[in-house]
N, C-alpha and C positions, 0 to 999 in steps of 0.2 A: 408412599409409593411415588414412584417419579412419575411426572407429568410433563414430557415432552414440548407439549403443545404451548404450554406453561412456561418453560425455559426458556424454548428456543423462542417464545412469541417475543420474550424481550428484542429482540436484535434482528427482526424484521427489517426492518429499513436501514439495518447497517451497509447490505451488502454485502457482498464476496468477494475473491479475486477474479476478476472475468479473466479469461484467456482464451486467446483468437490471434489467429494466423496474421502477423504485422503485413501490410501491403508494400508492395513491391518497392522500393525508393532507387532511383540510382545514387551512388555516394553525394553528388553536388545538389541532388533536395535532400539528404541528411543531415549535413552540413549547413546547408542555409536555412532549415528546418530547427536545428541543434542550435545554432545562434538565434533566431527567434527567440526560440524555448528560455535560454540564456537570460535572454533581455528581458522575458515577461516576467520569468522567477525575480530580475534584479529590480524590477519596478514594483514587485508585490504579487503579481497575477498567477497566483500558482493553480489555480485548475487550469487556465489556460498554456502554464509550463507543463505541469500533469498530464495534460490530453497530447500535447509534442511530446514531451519525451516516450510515451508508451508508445506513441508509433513507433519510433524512429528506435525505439530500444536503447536510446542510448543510457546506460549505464552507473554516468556521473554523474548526469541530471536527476536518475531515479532514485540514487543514494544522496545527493545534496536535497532532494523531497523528504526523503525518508529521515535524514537529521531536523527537515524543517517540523514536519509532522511530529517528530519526539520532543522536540523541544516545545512545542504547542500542546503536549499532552496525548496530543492522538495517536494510540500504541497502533491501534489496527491498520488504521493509514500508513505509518511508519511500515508496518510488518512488509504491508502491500507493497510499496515501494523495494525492498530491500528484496523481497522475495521475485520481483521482476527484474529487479536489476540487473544479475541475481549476489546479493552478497551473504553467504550464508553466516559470517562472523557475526555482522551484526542484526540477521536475523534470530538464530538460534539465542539469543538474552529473551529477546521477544517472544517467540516461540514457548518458551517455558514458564514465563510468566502470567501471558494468556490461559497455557494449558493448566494451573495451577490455578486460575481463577473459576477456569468451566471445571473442574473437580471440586472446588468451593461452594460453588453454584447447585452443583449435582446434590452434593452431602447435605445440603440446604434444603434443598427441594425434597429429599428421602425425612427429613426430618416429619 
């Protein structure tokens, strides 16, 4: 019998994709925002590029996250990034290999 409380209690503290309405920017704190974000990724600081670029939506920054995170191993952070960015090419890899591991997980758990 599958046990919910069970599976899903793994991945408690993963988190989820939040989504919420970006605030207001005019293009020149986007911009001087976006080269921040730039600069903290170039120096290493990527929660603090992470937490810029998700405001500001910009794009480049959340697909250059999302190759950072893949290459670090971190599928679900990757996903995150690619799926706010939004790029769905290189979400959909991701996407299906997740969903093949929670079907893994399932078939396991019915065992």
């Amino acid at each position: 019998m599958l046990n919910k409380e069970t599976l899903f209690g793994r991945f408690e503290n993963q988190g989820f994709i939040k989504t919420t309405t970006r605030p207001e920017l005019d293009p020149v704190q986007k911009v001087q925002l976006n080269r921040r974000g730039n600069e903290l990724f170039n120096k290493g600081d990527i929660k603090g590029a992470e937490r810029i670029f998700i405001t500001t939506g910009y794009s480049d920054g959340l697909i250059r996250l999302g190759d950072w995170y893949l290459a670090q191993g971190k599928h679900l952070e990757a996903l995150k990034m690619y799926w706010l960015a939004p790029d769905k090419k290189k979400a959909e890899p991701l996407i299906e290999k997740l969903a093949a591991l929670i079907q893994k997980l399932v078939k396991d758990e019915e065992k």
